[in-house]
Backbone as ProteinMPNN parsed JSONL, in Angstrom:
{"seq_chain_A": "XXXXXXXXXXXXXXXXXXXXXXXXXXXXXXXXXXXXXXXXXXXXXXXXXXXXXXXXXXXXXXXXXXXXXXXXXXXXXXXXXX", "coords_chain_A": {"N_chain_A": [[0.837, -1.189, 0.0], [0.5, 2.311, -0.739], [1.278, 4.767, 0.892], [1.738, 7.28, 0.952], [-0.366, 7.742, -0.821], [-2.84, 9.49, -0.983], [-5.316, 10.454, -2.274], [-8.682, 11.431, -2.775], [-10.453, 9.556, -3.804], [-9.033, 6.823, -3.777], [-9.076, 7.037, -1.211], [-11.572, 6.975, -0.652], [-13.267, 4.322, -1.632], [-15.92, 3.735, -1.502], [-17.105, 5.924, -2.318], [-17.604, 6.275, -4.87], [-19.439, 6.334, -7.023], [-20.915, 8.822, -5.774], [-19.015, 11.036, -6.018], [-18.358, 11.35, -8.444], [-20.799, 12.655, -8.984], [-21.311, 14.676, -7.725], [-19.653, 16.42, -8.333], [-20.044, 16.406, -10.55], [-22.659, 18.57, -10.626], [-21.82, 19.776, -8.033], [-20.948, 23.244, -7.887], [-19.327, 24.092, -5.626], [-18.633, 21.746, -3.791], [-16.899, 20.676, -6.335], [-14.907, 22.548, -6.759], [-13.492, 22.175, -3.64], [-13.296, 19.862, -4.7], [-10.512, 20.129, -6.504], [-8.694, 22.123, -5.477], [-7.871, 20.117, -3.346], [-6.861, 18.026, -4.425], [-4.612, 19.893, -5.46], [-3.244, 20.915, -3.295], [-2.455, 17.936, -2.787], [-0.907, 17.207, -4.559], [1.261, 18.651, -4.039], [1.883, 18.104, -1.711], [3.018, 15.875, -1.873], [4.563, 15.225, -3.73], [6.774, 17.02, -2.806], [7.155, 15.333, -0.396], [7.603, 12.839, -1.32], [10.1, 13.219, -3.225], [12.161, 14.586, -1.291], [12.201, 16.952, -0.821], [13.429, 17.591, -2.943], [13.67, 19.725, -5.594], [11.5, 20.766, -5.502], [11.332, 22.45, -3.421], [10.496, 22.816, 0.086], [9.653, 24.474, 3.11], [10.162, 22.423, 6.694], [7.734, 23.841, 8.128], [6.069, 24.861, 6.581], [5.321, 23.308, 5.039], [4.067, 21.399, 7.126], [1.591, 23.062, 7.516], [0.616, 23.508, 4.907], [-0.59, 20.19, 5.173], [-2.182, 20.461, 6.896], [-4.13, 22.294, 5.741], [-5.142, 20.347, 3.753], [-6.105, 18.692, 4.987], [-8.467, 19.979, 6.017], [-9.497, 20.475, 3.75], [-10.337, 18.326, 2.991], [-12.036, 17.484, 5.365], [-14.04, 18.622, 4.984], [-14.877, 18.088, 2.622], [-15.553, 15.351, 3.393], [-17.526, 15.11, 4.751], [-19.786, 16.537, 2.88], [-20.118, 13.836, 1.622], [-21.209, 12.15, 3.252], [-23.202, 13.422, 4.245], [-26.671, 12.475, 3.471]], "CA_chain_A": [[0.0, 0.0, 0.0], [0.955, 3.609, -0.902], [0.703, 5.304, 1.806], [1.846, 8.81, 0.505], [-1.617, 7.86, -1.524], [-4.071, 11.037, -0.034], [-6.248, 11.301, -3.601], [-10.019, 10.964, -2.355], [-10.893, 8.416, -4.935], [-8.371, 6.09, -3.111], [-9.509, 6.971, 0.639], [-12.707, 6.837, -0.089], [-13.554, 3.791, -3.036], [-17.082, 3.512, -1.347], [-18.17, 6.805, -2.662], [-16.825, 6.614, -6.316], [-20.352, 7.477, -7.83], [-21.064, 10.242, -5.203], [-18.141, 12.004, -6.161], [-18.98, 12.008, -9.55], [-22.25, 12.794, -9.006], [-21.18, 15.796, -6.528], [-17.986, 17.522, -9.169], [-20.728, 17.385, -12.152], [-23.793, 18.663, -10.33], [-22.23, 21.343, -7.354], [-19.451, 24.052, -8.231], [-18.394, 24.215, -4.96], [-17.693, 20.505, -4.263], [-15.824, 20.45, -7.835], [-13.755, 23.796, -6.195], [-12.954, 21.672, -3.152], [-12.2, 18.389, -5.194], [-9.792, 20.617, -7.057], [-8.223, 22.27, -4.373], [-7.855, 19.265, -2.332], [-5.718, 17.453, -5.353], [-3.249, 20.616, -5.824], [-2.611, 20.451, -1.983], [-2.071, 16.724, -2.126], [0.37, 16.398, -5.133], [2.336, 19.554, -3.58], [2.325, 17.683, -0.34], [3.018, 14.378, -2.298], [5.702, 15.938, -4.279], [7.9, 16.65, -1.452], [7.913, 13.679, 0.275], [8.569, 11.876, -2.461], [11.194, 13.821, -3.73], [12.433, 14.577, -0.073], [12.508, 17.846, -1.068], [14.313, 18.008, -4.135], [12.889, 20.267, -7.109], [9.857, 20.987, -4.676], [11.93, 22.898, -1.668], [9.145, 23.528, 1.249], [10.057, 24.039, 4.76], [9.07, 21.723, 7.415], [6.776, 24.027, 9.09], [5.102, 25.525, 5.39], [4.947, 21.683, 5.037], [3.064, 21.213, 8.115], [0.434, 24.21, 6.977], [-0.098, 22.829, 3.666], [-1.062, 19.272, 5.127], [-3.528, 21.34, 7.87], [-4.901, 22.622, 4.825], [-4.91, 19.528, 3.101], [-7.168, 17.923, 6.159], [-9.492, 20.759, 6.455], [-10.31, 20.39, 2.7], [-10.523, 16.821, 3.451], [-12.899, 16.921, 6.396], [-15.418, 19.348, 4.079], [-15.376, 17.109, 1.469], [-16.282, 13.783, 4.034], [-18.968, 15.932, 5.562], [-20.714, 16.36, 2.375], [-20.286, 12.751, 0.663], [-21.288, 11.65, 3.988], [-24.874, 14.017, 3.728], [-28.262, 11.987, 3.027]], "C_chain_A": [[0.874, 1.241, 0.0], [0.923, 5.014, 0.058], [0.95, 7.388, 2.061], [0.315, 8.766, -0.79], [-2.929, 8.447, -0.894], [-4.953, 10.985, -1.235], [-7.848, 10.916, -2.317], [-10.873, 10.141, -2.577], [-10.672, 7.1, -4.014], [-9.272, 5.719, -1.547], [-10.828, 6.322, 0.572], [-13.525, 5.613, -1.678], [-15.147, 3.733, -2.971], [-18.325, 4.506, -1.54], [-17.9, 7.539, -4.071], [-18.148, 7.521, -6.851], [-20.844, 9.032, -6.945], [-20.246, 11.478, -5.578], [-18.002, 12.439, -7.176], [-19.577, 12.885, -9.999], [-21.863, 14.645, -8.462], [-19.8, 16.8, -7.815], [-18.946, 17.661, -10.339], [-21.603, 18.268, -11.589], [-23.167, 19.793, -8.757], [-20.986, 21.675, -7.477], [-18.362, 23.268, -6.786], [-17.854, 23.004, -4.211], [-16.531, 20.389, -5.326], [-14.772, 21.027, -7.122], [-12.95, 22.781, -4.678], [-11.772, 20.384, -3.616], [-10.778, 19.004, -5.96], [-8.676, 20.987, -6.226], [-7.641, 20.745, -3.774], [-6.55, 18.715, -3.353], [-4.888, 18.213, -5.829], [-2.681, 20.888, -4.395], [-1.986, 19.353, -2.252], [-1.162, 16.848, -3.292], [1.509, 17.636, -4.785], [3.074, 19.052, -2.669], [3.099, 16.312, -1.157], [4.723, 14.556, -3.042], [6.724, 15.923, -3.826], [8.117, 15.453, -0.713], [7.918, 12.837, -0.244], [10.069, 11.643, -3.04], [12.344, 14.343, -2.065], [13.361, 15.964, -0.335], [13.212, 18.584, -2.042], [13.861, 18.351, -4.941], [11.777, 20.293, -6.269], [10.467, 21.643, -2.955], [10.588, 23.227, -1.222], [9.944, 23.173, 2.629], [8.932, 23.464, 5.919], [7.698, 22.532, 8.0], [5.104, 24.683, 7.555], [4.435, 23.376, 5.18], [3.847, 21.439, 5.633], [1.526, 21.99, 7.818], [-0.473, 23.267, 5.838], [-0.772, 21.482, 4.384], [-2.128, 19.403, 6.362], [-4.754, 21.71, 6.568], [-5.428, 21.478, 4.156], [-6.184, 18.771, 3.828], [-8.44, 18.375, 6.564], [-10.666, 21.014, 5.132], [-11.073, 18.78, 2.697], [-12.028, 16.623, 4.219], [-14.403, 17.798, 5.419], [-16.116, 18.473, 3.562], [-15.97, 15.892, 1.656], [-17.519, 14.465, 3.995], [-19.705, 15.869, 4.116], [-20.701, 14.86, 1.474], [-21.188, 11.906, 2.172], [-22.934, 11.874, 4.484], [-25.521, 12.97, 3.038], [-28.304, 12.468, 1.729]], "O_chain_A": [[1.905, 1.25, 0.673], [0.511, 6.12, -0.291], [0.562, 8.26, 2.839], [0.087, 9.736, -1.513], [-3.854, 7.801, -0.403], [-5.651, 11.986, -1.073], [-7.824, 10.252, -1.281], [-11.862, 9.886, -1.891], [-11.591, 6.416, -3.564], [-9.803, 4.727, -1.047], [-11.243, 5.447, 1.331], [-14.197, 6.126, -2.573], [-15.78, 3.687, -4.026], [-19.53, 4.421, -1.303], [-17.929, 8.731, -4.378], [-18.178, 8.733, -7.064], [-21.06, 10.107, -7.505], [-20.635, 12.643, -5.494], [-17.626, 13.599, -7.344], [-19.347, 13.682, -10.909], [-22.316, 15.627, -9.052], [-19.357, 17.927, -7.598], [-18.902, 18.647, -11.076], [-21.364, 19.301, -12.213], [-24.009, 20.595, -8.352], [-20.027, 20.922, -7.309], [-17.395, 22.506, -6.751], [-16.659, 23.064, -3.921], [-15.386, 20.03, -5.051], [-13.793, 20.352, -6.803], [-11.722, 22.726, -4.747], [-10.617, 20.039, -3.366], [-9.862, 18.181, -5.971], [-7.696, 20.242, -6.209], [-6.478, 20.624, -4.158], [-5.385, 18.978, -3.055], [-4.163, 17.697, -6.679], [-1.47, 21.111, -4.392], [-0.778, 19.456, -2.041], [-0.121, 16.376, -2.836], [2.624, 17.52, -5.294], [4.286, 19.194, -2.506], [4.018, 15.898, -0.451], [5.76, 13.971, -2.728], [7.625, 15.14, -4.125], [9.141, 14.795, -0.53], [8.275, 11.8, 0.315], [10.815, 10.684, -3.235], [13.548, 14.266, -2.31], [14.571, 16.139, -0.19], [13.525, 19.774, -2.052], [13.328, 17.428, -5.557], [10.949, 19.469, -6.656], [10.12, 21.359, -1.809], [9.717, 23.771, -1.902], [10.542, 22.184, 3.053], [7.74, 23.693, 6.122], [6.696, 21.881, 8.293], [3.881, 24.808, 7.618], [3.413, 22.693, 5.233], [2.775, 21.266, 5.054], [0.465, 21.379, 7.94], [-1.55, 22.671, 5.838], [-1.974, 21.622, 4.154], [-2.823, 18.444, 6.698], [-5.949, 21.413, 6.57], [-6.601, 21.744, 3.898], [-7.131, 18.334, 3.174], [-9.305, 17.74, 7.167], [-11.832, 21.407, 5.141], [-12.212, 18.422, 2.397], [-12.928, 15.873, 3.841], [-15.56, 17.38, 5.375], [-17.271, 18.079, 3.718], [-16.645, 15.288, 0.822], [-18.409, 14.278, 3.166], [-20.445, 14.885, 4.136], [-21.452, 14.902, 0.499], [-21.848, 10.923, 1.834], [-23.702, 11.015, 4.918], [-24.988, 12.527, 2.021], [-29.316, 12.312, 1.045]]}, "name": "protein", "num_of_chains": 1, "seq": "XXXXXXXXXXXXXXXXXXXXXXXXXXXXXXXXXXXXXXXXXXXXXXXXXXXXXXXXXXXXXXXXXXXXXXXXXXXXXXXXXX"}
């Protein structure tokens, strides 16, 4: 397992058509799902690369993957909505 693997697809396989359903049908889902996947391959990037051709310092690091969690927890909350 991949465990630098954050996409939402991945985390979450049990809400493939919701997420579909939710990026054609409301902007601001789409704007999160978007968001959420230029956080994660920034974050993904770096610790892959362990910083090489992607300098970030640990603590901008730390930010981004706050951010990263807060787009995250939005995006449960509404796949998780009735």
């Amino acid at each position: 397992m991949n465990l630098l693997k954050h996409d939402i697809a991945t985390e979450f396989p049990q809400f493939k058509d919701k997420i579909q359903s939710l990026r054609a049908s409301n902007a601001h889902f789409a704007k999160l799902f978007e968001s959420y996947d230029l956080v994660n391959h920034a974050i993904t990037k770096v610790e892959t690369t362990g910083g090489a051709g992607a300098a970030m310092t640990d603590e901008a690091l730390e930010i981004e993957k706050k951010k990263r969690l807060k787009i995250k927890d939005e995006i449960v909350q509404m796949l998780t909505r009735p």
